[in-house]
C-alpha positions in Angstrom: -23.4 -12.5 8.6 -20.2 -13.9 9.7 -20.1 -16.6 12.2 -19.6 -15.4 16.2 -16.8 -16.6 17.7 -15.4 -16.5 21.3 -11.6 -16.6 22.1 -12.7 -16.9 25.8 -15.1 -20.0 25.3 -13.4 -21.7 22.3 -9.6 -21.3 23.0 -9.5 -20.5 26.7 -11.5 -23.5 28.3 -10.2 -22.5 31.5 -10.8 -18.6 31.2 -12.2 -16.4 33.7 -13.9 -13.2 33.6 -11.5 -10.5 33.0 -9.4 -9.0 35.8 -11.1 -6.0 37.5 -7.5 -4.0 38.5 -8.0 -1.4 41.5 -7.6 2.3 41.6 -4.0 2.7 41.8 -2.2 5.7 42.7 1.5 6.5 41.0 4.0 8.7 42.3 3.1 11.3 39.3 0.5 13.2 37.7 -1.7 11.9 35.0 -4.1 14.5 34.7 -3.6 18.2 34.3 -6.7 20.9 34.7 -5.8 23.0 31.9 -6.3 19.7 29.4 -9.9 17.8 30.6 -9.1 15.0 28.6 -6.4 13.7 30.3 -9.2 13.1 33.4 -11.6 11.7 31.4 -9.1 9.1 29.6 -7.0 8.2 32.3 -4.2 5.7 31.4 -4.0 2.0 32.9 -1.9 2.5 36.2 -2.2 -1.0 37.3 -0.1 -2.7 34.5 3.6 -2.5 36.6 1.6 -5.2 39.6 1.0 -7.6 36.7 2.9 -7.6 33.5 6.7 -7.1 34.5 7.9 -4.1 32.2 4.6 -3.4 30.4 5.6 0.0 28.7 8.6 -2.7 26.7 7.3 -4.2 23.6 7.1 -8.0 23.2 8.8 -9.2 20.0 6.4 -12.5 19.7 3.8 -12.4 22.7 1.1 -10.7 23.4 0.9 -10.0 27.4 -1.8 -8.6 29.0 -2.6 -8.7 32.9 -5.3 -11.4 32.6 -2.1 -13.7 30.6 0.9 -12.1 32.1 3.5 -14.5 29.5 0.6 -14.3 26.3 -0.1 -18.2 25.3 2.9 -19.7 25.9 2.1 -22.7 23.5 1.8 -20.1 20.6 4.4 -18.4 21.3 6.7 -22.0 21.0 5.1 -22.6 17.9 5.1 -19.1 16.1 8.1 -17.6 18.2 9.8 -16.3 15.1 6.8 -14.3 14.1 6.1 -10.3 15.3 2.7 -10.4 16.8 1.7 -8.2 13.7 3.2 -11.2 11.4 1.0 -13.8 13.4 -2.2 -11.9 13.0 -1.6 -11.8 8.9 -0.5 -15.4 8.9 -4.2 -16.4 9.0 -4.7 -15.7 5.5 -1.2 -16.9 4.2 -2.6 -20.3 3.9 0.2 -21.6 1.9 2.9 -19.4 4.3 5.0 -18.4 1.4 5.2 -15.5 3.2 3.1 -13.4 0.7 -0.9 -13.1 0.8 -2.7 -12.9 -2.6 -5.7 -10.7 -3.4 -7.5 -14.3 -3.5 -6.1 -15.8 0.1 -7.9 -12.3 1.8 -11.3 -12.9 0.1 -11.1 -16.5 1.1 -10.3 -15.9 4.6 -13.1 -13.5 5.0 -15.4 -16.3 3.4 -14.5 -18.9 5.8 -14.9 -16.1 8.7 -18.5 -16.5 7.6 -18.6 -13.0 5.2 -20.7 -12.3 2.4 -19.4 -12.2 -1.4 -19.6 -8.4 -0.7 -18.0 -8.0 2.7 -15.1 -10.1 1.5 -14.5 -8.3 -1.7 -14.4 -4.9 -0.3 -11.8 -6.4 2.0 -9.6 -7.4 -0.5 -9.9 -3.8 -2.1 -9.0 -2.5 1.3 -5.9 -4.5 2.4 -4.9 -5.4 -0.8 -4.6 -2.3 -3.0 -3.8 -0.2 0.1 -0.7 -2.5 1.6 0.7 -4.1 -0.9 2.8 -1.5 -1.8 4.0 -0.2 1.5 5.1 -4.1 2.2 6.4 -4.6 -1.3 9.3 -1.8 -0.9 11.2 -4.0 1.5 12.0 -6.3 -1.6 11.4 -3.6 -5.0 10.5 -0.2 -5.5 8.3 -1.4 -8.5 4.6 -2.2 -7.3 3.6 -5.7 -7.5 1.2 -6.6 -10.2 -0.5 -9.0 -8.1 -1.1 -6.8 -5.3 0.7 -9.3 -3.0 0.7 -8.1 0.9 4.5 -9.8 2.2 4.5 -11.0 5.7 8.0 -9.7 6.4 7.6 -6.4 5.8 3.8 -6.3 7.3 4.7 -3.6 9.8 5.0 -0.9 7.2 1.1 -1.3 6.6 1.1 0.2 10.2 -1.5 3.0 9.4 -2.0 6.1 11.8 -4.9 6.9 14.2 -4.4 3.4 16.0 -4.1 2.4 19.2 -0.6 1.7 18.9 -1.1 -1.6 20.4 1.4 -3.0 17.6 4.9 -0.6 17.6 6.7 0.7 14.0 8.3 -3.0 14.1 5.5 -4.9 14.2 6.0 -5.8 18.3 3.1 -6.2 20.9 3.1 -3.1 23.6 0.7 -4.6 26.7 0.6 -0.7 28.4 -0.9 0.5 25.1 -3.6 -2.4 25.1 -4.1 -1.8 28.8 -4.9 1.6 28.4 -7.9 1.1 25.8 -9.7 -0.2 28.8 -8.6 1.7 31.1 -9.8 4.8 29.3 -13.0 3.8 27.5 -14.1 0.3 29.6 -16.6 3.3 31.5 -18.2 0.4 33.8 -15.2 -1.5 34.1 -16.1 -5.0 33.2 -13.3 -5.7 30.8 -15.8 -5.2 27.8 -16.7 -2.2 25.3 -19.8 -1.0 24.0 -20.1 -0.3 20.3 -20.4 3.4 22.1 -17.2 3.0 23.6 -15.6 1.8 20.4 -16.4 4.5 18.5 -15.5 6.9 21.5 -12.0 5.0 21.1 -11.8 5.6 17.2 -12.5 8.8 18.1 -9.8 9.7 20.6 -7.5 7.9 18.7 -7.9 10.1 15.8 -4.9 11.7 14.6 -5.2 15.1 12.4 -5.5 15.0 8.8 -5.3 11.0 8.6 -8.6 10.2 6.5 -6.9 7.0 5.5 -6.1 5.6 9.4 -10.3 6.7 10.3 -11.1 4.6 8.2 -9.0 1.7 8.6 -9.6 1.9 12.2 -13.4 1.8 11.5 -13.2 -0.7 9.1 -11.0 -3.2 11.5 -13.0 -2.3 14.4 -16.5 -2.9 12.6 -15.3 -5.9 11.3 -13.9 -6.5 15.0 -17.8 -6.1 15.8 -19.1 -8.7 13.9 -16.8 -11.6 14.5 -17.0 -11.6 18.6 -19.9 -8.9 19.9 -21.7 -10.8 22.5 -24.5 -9.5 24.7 -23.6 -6.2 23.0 -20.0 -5.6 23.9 -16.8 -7.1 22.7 -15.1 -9.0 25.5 -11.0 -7.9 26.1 -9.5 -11.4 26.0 -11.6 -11.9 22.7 -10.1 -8.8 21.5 -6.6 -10.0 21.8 -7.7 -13.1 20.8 -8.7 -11.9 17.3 -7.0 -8.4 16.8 -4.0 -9.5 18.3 -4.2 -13.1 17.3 -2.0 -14.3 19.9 0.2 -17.4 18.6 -1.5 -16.6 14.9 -3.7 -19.9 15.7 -4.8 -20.1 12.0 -6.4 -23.6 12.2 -7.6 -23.2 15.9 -9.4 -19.9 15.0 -11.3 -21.8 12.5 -11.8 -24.6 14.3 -13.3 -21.9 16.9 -15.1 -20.6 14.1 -16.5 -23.6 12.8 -17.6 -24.5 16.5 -20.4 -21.6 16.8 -22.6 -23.1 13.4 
């Protein structure tokens, strides 16, 4: 099992529990009665008192209402970096900008993952987005099954959350609004119930390939930072997001919980 680790505890010394936003009402409808859905998954309408222009991607931050400016050390460090590009950078341990077959399966070891787990992950990443990221430099597919960092965001698969834009940028309404629709209780947290509720309302028609990349990035999601049976929303943005890419941190983090 891979090891447990805890953006809020590890990187955030000074973290508090997650911002409980009040009902607030807008000067529009977000619900119609001739579509229940949009009652039962309403979006977050509290983003516009905290993040200033939340619906506007952020090119190398990741906002959210509990960090209103992201980690502004990161973002110094990895500025030049899409968020998208400083989630991958992890497992560019070299960062010549390209991610070998090899540099997945030893990420996923030192995340604390089986021989198994971290094979199947390379067949997944690897063989799936190398090609879509190798087109920005050849149409010919790359024998190594290389995944380039520049061109990450064309591995953007379907049936997301659409947290990450078509460029690769950070949209804080769309993160927002996985709480706000499937957080039932409110407590900044999600069941493994409400996660698959999520994967399921994401879903978009015909994508067989996006189901189950979101199922395998949100199991995966699961394992690294579930505690007390729910995964926690800074720790979500913490690790999905990987604010500031934090490569060495995040296994320093990791390392921490042996």
């Amino acid at each position: 099992m891979p090891r447990k680790v805890s953006f809020s505890e590890t990187q955030l010394p000074n973290f508090d529990k997650p911002i409980r936003p009040p009902s607030i009402s807008v000067d529009f409808s977000t619900t119609v009665p001739e579509c229940p859905v949009t009652a039962a998954r309403q979006p977050a309408r509290y983003t516009n008192d905290y993040i200033e222009k939340p619906g506007v991607p952020r090119a190398n931050t990741t906002a959210s209402i509990d960090r209103p400016d992201g980690d502004e050390s990161y973002t110094k460090q990895f500025g030049d970096f899409t968020p998208l590009q400083q989630h991958v950078l992890f497992w560019d341990r070299d960062r010549d900008g390209q991610i070998y077959p090899w540099d997945t399966y030893n990420g996923f070891r030192d995340l604390g993952f089986n021989i198994i787990f971290s094979f199947l992950a390379v067949l997944i990443i690897n063989l799936n987005f190398s090609y879509p990221t190798r087109l920005a430099h050849s149409y010919l597919p790359d024998p190594w099954f290389r995944v380039y960092v520049d061109a990450v965001h064309k591995a953007k698969h379907g049936s997301d959350s659409n947290t990450y834009d078509p460029e690769g940028r950070f949209v804080p309404q769309s993160f927002e609004n996985m709480f706000a629709k499937y957080d039932r209780d409110g407590d900044g947290a999600l069941t493994l119930r409400e996660l698959f509720d999520m994967m399921h309302g994401n879903r978009c028609a015909a994508d067989p390939f996006g189901w189950g990349a979101a199922l395998f990035e949100w199991g995966t999601t699961w394992l690294l930072i579930e505690k007390d049976g729910k995964v926690w929303k800074e720790d979500v943005r913490g690790l999905i997001i990987l604010e500031g890419t934090r490569s060495e941190p995040f296994r320093t983090g990791v390392d921490a919980r042996l």
